[in-house]
N, C-alpha and C positions, 0 to 999 in steps of 0.2 A: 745332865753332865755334858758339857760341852765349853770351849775355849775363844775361838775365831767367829767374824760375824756369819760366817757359815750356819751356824747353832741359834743367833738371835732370834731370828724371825719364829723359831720352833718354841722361846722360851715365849716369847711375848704369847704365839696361838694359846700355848697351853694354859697361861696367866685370862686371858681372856674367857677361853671356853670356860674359867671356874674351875679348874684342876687344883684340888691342893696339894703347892709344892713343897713338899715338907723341906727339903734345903736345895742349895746349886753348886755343883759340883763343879769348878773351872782349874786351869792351871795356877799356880803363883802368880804374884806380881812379876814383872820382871823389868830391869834396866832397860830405857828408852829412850829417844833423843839425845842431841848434844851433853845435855844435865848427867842423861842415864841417870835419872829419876825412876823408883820401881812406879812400876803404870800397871794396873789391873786391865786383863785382855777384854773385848770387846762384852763377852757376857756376864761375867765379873760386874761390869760397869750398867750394863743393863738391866741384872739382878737388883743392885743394890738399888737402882732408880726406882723396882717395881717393890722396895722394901720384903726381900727374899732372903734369908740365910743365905749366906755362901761360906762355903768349904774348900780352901785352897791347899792341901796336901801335897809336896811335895814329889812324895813314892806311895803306890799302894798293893802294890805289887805285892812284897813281905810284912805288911806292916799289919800284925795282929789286930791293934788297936784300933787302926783306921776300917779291920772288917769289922769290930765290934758295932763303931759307932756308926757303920754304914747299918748294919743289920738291926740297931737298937729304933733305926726310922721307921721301920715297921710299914714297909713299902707296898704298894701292890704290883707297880712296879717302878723300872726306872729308864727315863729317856736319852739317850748315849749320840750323840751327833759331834763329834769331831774335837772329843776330848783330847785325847792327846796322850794317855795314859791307860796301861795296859790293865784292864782288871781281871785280877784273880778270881778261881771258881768262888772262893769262899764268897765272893759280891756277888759274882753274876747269878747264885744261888739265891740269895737272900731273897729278894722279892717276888712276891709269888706268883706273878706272871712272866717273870725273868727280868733281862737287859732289851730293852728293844731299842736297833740302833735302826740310824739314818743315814743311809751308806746315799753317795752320790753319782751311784752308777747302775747298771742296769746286770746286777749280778747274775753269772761267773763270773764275767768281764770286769777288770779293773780290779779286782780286791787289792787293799794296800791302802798306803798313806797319800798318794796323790792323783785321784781315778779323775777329776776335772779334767788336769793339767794332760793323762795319759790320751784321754778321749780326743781333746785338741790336737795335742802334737800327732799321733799317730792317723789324721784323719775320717775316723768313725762316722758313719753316717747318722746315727743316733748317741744319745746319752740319753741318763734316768735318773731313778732316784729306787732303791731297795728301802723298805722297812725289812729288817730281821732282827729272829732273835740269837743273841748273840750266846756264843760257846769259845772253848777254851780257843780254837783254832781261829786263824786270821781271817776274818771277814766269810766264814765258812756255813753261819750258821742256818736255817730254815726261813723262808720268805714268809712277807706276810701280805703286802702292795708292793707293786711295781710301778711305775709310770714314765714313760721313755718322751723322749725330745727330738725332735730333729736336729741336725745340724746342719751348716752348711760352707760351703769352702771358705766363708770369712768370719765363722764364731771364731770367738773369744773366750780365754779364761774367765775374765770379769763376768760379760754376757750369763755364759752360762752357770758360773757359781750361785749370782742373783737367781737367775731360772731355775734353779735345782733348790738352791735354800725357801724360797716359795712352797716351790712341791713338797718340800719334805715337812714343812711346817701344814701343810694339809692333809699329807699322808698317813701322820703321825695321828693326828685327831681322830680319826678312820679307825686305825688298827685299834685306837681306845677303845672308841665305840663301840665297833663292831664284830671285834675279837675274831677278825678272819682265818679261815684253817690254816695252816702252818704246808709250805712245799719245802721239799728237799732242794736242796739246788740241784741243778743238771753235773754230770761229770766232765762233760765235753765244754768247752768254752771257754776252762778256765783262763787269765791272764791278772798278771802280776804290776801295780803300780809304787815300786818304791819311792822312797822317802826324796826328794828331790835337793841337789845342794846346790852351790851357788857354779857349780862348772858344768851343769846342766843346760844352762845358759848361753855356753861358748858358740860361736857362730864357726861352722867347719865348713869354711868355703868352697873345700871340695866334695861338699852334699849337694843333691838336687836343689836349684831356687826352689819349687815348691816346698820341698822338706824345712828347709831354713824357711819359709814364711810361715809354716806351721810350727817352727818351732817359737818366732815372733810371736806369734797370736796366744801360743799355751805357755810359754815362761812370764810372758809380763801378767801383773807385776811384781813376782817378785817368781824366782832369783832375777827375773830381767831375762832380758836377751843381748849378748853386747860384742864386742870387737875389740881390738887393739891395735892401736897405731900410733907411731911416736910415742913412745911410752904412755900413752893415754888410752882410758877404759871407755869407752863411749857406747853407751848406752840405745838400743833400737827397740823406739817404742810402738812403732809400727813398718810395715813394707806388706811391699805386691810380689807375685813373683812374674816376670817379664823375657820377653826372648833376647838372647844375646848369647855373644860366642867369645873366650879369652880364658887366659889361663886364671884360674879361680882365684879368687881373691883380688882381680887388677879391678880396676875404678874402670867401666867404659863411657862414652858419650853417651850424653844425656837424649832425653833431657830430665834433669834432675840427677841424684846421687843414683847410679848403677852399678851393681859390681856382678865380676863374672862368676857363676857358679860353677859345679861339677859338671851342671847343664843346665841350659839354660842361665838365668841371671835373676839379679834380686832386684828392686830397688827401693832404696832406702826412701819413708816418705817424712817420719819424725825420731829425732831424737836428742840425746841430751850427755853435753860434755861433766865431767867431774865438777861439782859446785855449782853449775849453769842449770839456766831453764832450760826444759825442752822448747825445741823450735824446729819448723818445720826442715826439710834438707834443704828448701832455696836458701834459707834465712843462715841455716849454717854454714851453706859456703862460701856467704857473703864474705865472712870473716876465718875464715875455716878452709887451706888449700888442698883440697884435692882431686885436682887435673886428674882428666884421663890417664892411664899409663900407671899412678899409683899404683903400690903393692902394701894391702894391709893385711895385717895379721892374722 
């Protein structure tokens, strides 16, 4: 049961090890590109490649029928990595080893919709990857593997989702096998990664440059990380954070794109106007004015 390529790497391990999967549980198609043609999400598509049932239900939350037919699979159990949809007891019951998810963090820490993005922006020195088994409560339920990462002042979202979808497609095999005890989680530790939306991305020029370059590194890519100026949304798909001194938000001397922060300063090393390629910041100001002294948004 899973959606984004987050989940791939976990479908293909299991497909390989010889696991019979009795079906695949993904979100809907959904509207995509210019077209917004329905597009089946990443595992959706990798399912059908490895000729897998797949199960794209809408809601399953209330939906009698969909626990019938979950329960009629006659599971031992089922493997949950970044479904997208909330299952009721009546599922997480049915199979008789439970729900064992693929959490992308190194639980208490992070529970929630976006523990990548949280570990990045907030500068954590490690990340992981949880196998639990899941219960009614959010990301609450009993460990089974752990396996933690370093970071470092210049991870990335990408880097690390890659990193962590490996491990959990390793981890995952493990807990099969080996049916490791079950730990409680700790009560101390806990923290919370909500659902991220597209204004999560705002650039608040009056944050520390480091904080803004941590927040570069954990929003791309997507919501982005971006700015405003002249009425234009311009996109930052990378930066450093750098010394400099101005009132936040003003353009300083370079060399290259610098803006002034809360403290300290940013600078911009690539990014990308509405409808344009990205290009590096020399390339953009070729054609692109902003002089020292600017004030953006």
């Amino acid at each position: 049961m899973g959606s984004p390529d987050f989940a791939v790497p976990a479908l293909h391990a299991l497909h390989a090890a010889g696991h019979d999967i009795r079906a695949v549980y993904t979100q809907p198609p959904k509207p995509a590109g210019r077209g917004q043609q329905e597009t089946p999400c990443p595992v959706h598509r990798a399912a059908l490649a490895l000729g897998l049932e797949v199960r794209t239900p809408a809601r399953v939350k209330r939906d009698p029928a969909a626990h019938g037919a979950f329960a009629a699979l006659d599971l031992d159990v089922a493997v949950v990595a970044a479904y997208g949809l909330i299952l009721p007891p009546a599922m997480l019951e049915a199979p008789r080893r439970g729900c064992l998810n693929i959490h992308a963090s190194l639980l208490p820490r992070w529970r929630g919709a976006a523990p990548i993005h949280a570990a990045i922006l907030h500068g954590d020195a490690e990340s992981g990857v949880t196998i639990m088994r899941m219960e009614e409560g959010l990301d609450t339920g009993p460990m089974l593997l752990r396996e933690a990462v370093p970071l470092t002042p210049r991870s990335t979202t990408p880097e690390l989702h890659d990193a962590l979808a490996e491990i959990g497609a390793r981890l995952i095999l493990r807990a099969l096998e080996e049916a490791p005890p079950e730990t409680p989680q700790p009560a101390e530790g806990v923290t919370y990664a909500a659902k991220l939306t597209k204004a999560d991305g705002l650039l608040d020029w009056t944050e520390p440059g480091a904080t803004l370059d941590a927040r570069v590194r954990a929003m791309n890519p997507w919501p982005g990380a971006y700015f405003q100026h002249a009425g234009e949304v311009l996109r930052v798909l990378s930066a450093e954070p750098v010394a400099g001194t101005g009132a936040p938000g003003t353009v300083l001397p370079g060399p290259g794109l610098v803006v002034a922060c809360g403290s300290g300063a940013l600078r911009l090393t690539r990014l990308q106007r509405p409808g344009r390629a990205a290009m590096d910041a020399d390339a953009l100001l070729r054609g692109y004015a902003l002089p020292p002294g600017t004030q953006l948004g």
